[in-house]
C-alpha positions as CSV (number, residue, x, y, z in Angstrom):
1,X,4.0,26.5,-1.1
2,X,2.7,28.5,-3.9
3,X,0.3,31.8,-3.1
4,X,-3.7,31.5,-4.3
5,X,-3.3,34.1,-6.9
6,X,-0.3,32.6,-8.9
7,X,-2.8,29.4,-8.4
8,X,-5.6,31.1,-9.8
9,X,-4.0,32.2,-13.0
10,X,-2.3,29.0,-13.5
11,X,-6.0,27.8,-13.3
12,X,-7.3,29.9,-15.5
13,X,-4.2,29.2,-18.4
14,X,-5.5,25.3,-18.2
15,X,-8.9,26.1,-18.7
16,X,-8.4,28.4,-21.5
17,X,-9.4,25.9,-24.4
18,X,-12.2,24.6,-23.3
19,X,-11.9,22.3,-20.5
20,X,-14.4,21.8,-18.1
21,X,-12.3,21.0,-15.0
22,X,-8.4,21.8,-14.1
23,X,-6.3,20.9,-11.2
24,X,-3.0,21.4,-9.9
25,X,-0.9,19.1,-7.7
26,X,2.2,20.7,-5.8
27,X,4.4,18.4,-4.0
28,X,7.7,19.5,-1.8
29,X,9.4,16.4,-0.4
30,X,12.1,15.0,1.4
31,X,13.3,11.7,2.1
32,X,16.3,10.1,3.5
33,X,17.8,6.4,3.5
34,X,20.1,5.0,5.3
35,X,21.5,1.1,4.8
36,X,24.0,-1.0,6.5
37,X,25.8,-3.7,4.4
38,X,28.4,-5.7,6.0
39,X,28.0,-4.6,9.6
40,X,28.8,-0.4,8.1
41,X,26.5,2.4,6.9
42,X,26.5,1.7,3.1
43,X,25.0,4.9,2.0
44,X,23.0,7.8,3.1
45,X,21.1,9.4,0.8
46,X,19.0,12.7,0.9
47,X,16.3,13.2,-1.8
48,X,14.3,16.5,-2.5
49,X,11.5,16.0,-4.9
50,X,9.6,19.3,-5.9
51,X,7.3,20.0,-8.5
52,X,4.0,20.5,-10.2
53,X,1.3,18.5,-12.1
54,X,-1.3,20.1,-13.9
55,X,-4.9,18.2,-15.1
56,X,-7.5,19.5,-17.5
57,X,-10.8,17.2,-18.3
58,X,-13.3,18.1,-21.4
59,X,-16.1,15.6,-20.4
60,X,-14.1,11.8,-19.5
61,X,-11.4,12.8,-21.3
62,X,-7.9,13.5,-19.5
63,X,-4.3,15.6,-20.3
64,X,-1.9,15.7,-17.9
65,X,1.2,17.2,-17.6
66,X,4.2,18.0,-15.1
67,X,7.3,20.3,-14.5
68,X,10.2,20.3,-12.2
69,X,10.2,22.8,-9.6
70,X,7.9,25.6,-8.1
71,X,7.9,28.7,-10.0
72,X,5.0,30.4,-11.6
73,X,6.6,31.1,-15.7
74,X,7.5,26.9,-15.5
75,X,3.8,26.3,-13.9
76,X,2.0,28.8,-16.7
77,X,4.0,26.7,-19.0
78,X,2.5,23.4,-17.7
79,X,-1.2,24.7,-17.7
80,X,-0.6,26.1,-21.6
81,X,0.8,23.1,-22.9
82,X,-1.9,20.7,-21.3
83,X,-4.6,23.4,-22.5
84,X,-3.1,23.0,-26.1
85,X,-3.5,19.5,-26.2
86,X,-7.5,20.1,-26.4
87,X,-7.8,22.5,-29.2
88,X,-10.9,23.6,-27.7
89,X,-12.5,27.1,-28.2
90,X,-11.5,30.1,-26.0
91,X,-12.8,29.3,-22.1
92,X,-11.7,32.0,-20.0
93,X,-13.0,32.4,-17.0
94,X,-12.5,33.8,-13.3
95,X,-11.3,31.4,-10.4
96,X,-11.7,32.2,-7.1
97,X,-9.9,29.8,-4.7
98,X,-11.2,28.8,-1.3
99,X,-8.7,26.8,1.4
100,X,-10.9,24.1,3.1
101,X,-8.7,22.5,6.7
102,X,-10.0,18.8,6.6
103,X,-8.0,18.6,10.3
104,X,-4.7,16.1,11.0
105,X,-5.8,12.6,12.1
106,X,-2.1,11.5,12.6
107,X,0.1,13.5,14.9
108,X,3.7,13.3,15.4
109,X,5.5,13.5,18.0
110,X,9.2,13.8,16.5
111,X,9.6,14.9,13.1
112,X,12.5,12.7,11.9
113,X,14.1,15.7,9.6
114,X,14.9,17.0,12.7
115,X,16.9,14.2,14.2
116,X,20.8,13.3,14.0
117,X,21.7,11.1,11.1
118,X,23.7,9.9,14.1
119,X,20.6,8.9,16.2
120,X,18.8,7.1,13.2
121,X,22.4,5.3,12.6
122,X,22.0,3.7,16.3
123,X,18.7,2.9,15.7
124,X,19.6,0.9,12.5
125,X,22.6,-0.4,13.8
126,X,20.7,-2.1,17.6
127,X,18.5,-3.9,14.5
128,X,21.0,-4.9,12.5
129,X,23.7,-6.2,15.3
130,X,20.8,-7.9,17.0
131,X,19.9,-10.0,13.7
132,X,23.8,-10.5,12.9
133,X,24.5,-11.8,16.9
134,X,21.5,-14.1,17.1
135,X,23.0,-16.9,16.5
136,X,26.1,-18.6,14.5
137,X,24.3,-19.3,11.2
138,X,23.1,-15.6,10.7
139,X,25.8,-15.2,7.8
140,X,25.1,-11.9,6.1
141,X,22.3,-9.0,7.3
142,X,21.0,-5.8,5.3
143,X,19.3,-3.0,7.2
144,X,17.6,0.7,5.7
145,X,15.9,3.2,7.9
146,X,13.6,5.5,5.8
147,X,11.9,8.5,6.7
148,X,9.7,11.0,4.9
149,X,8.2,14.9,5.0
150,X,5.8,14.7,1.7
151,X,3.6,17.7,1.6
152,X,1.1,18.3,-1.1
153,X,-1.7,21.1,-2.2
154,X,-3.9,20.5,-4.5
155,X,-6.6,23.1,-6.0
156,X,-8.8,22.9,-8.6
157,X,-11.3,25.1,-10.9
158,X,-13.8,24.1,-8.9
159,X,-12.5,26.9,-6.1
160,X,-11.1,23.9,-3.6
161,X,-7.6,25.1,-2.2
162,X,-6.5,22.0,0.3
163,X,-3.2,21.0,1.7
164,X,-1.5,18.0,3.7
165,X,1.1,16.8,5.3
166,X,2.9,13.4,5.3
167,X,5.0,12.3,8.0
168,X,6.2,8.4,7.4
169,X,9.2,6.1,9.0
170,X,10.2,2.8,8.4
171,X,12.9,0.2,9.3
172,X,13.5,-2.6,7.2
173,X,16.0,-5.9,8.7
174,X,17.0,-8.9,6.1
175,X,18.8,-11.5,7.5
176,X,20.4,-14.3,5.6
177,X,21.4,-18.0,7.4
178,X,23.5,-20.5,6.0
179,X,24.7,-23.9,6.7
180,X,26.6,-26.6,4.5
181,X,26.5,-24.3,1.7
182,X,22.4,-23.7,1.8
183,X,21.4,-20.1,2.2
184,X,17.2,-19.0,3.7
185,X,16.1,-15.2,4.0
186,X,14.3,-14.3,6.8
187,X,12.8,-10.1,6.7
188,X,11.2,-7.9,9.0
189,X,9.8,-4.3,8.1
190,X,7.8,-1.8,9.9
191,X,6.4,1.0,8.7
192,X,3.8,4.2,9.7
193,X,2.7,7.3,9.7
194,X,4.1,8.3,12.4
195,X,7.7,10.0,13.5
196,X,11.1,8.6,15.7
197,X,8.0,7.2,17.5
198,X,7.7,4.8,15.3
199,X,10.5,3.1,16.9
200,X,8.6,3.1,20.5
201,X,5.9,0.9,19.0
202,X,8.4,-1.3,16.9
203,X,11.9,-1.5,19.2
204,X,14.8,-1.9,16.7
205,X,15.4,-5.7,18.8
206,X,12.4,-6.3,17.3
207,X,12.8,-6.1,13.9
208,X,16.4,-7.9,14.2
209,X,14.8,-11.0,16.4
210,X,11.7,-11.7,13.9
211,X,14.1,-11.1,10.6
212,X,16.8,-13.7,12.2
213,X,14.4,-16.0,13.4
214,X,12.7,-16.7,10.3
215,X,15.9,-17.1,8.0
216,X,17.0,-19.9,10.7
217,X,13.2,-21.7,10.8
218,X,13.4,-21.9,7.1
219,X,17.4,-22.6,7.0
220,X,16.1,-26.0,9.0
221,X,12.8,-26.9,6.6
222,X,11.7,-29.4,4.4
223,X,10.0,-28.8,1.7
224,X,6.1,-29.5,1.5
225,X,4.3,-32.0,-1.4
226,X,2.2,-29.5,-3.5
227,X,-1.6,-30.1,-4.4
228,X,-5.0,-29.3,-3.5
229,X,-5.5,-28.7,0.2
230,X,-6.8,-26.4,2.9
231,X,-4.6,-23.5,4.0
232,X,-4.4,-21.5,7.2
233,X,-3.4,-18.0,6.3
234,X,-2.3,-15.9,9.1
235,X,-2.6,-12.5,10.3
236,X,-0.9,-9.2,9.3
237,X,1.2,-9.1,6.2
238,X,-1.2,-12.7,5.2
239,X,-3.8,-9.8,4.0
240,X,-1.6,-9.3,0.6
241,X,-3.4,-12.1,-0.9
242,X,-6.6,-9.9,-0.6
243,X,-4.6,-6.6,-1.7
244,X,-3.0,-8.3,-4.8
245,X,-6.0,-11.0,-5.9
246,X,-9.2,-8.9,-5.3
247,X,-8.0,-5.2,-4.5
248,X,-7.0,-4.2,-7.5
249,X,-9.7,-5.7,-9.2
250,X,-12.0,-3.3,-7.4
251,X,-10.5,-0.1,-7.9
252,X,-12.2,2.6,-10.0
253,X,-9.7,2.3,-12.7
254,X,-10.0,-1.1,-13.5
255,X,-13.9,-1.6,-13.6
256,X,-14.2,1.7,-15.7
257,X,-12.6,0.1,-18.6
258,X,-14.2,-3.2,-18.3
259,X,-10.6,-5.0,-17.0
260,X,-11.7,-6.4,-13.4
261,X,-13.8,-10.0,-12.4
262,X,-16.1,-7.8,-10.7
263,X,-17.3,-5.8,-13.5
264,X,-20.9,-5.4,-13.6
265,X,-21.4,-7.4,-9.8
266,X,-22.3,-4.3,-7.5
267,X,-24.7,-5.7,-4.3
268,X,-24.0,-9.5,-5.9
269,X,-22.7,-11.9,-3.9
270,X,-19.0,-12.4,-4.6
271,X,-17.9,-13.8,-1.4
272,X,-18.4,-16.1,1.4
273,X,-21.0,-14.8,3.7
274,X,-18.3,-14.7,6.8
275,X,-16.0,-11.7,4.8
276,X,-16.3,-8.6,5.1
277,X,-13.4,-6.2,3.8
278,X,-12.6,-2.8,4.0
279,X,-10.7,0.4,2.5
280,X,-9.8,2.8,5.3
281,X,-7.6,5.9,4.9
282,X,-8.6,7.3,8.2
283,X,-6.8,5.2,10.9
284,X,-4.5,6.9,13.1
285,X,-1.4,6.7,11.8
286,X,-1.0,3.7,9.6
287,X,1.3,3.4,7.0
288,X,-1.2,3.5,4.0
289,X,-3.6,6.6,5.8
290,X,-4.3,10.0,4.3
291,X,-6.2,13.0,5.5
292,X,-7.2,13.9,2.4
293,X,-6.3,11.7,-1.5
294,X,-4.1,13.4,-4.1
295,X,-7.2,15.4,-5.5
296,X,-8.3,16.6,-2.3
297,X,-10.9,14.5,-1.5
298,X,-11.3,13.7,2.0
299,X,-10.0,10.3,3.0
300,X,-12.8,7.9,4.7
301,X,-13.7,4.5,5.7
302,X,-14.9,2.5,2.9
303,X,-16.9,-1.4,3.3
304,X,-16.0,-3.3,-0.1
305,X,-17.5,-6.4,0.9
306,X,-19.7,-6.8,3.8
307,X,-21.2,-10.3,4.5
308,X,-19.8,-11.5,1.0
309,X,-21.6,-8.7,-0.8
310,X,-20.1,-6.2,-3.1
311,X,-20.8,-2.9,-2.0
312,X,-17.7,-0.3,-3.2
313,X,-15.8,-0.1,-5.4
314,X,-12.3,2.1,-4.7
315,X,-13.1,5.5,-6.8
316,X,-11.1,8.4,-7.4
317,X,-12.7,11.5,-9.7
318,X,-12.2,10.5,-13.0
319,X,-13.4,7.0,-13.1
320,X,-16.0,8.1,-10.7
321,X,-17.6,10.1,-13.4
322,X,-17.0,7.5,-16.1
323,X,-19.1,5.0,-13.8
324,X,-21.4,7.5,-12.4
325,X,-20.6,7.0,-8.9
326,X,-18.6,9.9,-6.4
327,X,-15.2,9.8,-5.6
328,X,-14.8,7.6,-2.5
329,X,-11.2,9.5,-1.5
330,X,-9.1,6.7,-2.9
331,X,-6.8,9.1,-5.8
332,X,-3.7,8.6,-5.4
333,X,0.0,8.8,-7.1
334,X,3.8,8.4,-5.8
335,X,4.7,12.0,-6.9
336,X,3.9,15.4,-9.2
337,X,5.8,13.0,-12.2
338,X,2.1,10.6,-12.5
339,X,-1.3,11.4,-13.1
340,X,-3.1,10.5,-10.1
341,X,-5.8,7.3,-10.3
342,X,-8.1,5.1,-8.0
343,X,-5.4,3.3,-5.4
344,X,-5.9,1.2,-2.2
345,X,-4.8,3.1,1.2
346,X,-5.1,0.1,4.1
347,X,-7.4,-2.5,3.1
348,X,-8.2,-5.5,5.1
349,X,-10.3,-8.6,5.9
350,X,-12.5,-7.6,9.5
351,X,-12.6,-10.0,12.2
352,X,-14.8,-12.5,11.9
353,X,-16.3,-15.2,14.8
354,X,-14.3,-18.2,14.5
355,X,-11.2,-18.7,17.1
356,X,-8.1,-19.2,16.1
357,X,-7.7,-22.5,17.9
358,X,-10.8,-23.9,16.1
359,X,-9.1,-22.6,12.7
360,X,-6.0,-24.6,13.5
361,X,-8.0,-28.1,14.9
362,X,-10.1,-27.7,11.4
363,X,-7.4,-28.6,9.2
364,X,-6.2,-32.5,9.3
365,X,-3.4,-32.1,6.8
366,X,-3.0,-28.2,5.3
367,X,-0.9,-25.3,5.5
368,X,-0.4,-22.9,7.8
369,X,1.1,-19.9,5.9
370,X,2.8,-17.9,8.8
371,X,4.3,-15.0,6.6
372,X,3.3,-14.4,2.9
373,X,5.7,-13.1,0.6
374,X,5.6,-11.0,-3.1
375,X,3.9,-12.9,-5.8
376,X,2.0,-12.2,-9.4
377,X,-1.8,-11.5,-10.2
378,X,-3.5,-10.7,-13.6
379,X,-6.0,-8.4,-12.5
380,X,-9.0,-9.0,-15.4
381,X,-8.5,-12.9,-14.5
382,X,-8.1,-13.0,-10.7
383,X,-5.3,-15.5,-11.4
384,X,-2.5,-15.0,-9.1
385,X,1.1,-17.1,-7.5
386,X,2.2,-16.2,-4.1
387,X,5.1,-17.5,-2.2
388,X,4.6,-18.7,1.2
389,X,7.8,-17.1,3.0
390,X,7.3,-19.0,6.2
391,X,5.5,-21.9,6.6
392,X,4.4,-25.5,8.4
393,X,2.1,-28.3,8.1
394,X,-1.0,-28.8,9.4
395,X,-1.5,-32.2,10.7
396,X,-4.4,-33.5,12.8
397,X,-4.9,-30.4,13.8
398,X,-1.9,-29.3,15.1
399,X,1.1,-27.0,13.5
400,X,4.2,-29.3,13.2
401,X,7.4,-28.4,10.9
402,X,8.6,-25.9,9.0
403,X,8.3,-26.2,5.1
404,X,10.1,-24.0,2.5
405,X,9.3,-23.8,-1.2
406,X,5.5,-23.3,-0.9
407,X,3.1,-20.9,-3.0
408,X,-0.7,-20.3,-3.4
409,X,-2.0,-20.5,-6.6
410,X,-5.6,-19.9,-7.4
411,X,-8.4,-17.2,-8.4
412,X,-8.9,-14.2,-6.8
413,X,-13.4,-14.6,-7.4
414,X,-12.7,-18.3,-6.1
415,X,-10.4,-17.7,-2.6
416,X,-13.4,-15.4,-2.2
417,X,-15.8,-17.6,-1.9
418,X,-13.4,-20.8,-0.3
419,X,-12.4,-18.8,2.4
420,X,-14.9,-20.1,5.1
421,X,-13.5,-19.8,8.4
422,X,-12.0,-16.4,9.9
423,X,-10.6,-15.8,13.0
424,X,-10.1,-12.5,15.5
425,X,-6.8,-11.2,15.6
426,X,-7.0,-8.7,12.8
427,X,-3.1,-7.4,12.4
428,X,-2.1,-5.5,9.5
429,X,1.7,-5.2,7.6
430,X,2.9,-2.7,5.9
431,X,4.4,-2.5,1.9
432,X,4.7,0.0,-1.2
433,X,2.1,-1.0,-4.1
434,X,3.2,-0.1,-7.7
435,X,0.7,1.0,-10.1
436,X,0.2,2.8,-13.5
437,X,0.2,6.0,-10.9
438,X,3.5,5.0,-9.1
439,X,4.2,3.6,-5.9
440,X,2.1,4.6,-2.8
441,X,2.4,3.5,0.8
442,X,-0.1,0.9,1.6
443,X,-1.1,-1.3,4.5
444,X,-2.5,-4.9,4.0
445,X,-4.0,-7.1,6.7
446,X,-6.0,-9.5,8.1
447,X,-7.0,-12.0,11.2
448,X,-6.1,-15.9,10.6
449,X,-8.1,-17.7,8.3
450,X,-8.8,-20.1,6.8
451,X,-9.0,-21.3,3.0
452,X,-10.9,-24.5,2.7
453,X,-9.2,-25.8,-0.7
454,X,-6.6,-24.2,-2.7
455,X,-3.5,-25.5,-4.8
456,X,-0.3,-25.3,-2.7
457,X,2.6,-25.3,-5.3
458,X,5.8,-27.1,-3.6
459,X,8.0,-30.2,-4.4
């Protein structure tokens, strides 16, 4: 995107008060949406995002700075007026870029830019018809394909000169049902890092079925009596709990300035023996994977938590050095526009050794939380409120009806340690975390679990 000596001497600009590191991030995307509203295409929308971010550090301190478009005068720009902002004494010196190929863990097969907007259309519309058809109550239904071609290079005084490629595509199907004026969403939404593909693993009936299905099991629910009680969480998108309640509390960014529960715990216990949990950029293809993080670092697998132990936290360069630990390839922003900071990729609770059946048979009166929705969390507390999208009672051991209205309200450090049964059918979902650096592409997951006590808010 932009040749090593123009790199070099943009480089060389930032350093040139003193700093003792500089990097460059160049982006060059495109993205297109399409959405269907009232059985048409709504809009189509291309997007072409190109630009440049420039970092200096003098010791822990950062400046950052951006500019629209790839040209060298607005890049030497950048780099002076980020250099300025350290009033540091002259620090010229030579940069000599070497590119390092960390290798493509996720091929593609059909690069959607290079499809029809006709092809992706029939795509959307086999979802959205087969949501809106499946059966008389299905009253309104809202579809969007996405697809997107992010590349990035990033290089850095340091001589490192690395580039990547991001191919991602997603479908997302919301179905509304009504009845006797009474209205219950139902949502479906598949996403990875893969091409038109995508749409082999995930058939488009697929996402229209599950999206219908679940707004007319919840059209048909009661509502569920809140308190204290044991909750069966299930697999796949269930895993945001973990994301939302405990993730962020382990990433670099938090910890370094004291703003996490899990300041201070490294190799403590901070879980029940049975979890282990895990960070991992490096599976093939999923939504949340990178080859290498937004300051070149090379993705990687990352335990967080093995056997209830903390043993990682999520690190990206900068708070790495203000802890004193490496980088563990976990930098990451939503474009050239934010300076880049620690950030989950696809995190999620391992299998553990309990069956699901025994999960289920555990539970004399509980929950079983089929699909999780969004929710809140305060990150320095652990205190968070998640809704329960889809979900049923427990009773005697057996899942009976449907319940709407329900939420999960507890401590992050406390689901932890209450979560004492886990099951083997690790599944993961897929969802777009925002940040202080943006929003990045993340997968969530886990196999069903269980929770031995925690409040259930409902009527």
């Amino acid at each position: 995107m932009v040749s090593k000596e123009i790199l070099e001497e943009v480089l060389a600009r930032a350093l040139s008060t003193g700093a003792d590191f500089a990097e460059i991030f160049v982006e060059n995307t495109s993205q297109k949406s399409i959405s269907m509203v009232d059985s048409k295409v709504d809009s189509l929308k291309d997007q072409q995002i190109a630009g440049v971010g420039v970092r200096v550090f003098k010791g822990t301190r950062s400046v950052y700075g951006s500019c629209s478009g790839i040209d060298k005068s607005k890049m030497l720009l950048c780099a002076a007026r980020v250099a300025d902002a350290l009033e540091g004494a002259d620090g010229k010196q030579d940069i000599y870029l070497r590119e390092r190929l960390f290798g493509d863990r996720h091929p593609i097969r059909v690069v959607p830019a290079g499809v029809r907007n006709e092809e992706k259309i029939n795509y959307l519309k086999e979802a959205y018809f087969t949501a809106k058809n499946y059966h008389q109550d299905i009253c309104q239904v809202e579809g969007m394909f996405l697809d997107v071609d992010h590349k990035i290079l990033i290089a850095n005084s340091e001589g490192l000169l690395a580039q990547d490629r991001q191919v991602r595509t997603r479908m997302l199907i919301n179905a509304v049902a009504g009845r006797d004026g009474e209205t219950q969403t139902g949502r479906t939404a598949y996403g990875a890092r893969l091409g038109m593909e995508l749409l082999e693993k995930f058939p488009p009936k697929r996402y229209g079925e599950e999206a219908a299905e679940q707004a007319l099991t919840m059209l048909s629910a009661g509502y569920i009596e809140g308190g204290v009680m044991p909750v069966a969480i299930e697999s796949g998108f269930g895993g945001v709990i973990f994301h939302e309640a405990c993730g962020h509390s382990l990433e670099a960014c938090a910890i370094a300035k004291g703003q996490s529960q899990f300041c201070g715990k490294m190799e403590q216990k901070i879980a029940n023996e049975k979890l282990t949990a895990v960070d991992d950029g490096t599976i093939q293809n999923a939504w949340g994977s990178i080859n290498i993080d937004d300051e070149g670092t090379p993705a990687r697998r990352n335990v967080l938590i093995e056997n209830g132990v903390l043993k990682s936290y999520m690190t990206d360069r900068l708070n790495g050095m203000r802890l004193g630990i490496p980088s563990t390839g976990n930098c990451r922003r939503q474009s050239y526009e934010f300076e880049p900071t620690s950030r989950m990729t696809n995190t999620f609770i391992v299998n553990g050794n309990d069956s699901n059946e025994d999960i289920i048979k555990s539970i004399e009166y509980g929950l079983y939380a089929k699909s999780m929705g969004g929710g809140s969390v305060n990150p320095i507390t652990g205190n968070f409120n998640f809704a329960v999208v889809e979900g049923y009672v427990i009773r005697n051991g057996k899942i009976c009806e449907p319940v709407r209205g329900a939420s999960l309200i507890g401590k992050g450090s406390d689901i932890l340690m209450d979560i004492d049964m886990i099951g083997q059918n690790l599944d993961r979902g897929q969802g777009m975390c925002g940040a202080s650096s943006g929003s990045v592409p993340i997968d969530v997951g886990q196999p069903l679990l269980r929770v031995s006590k925690i409040t259930v808010g409902g009527r």
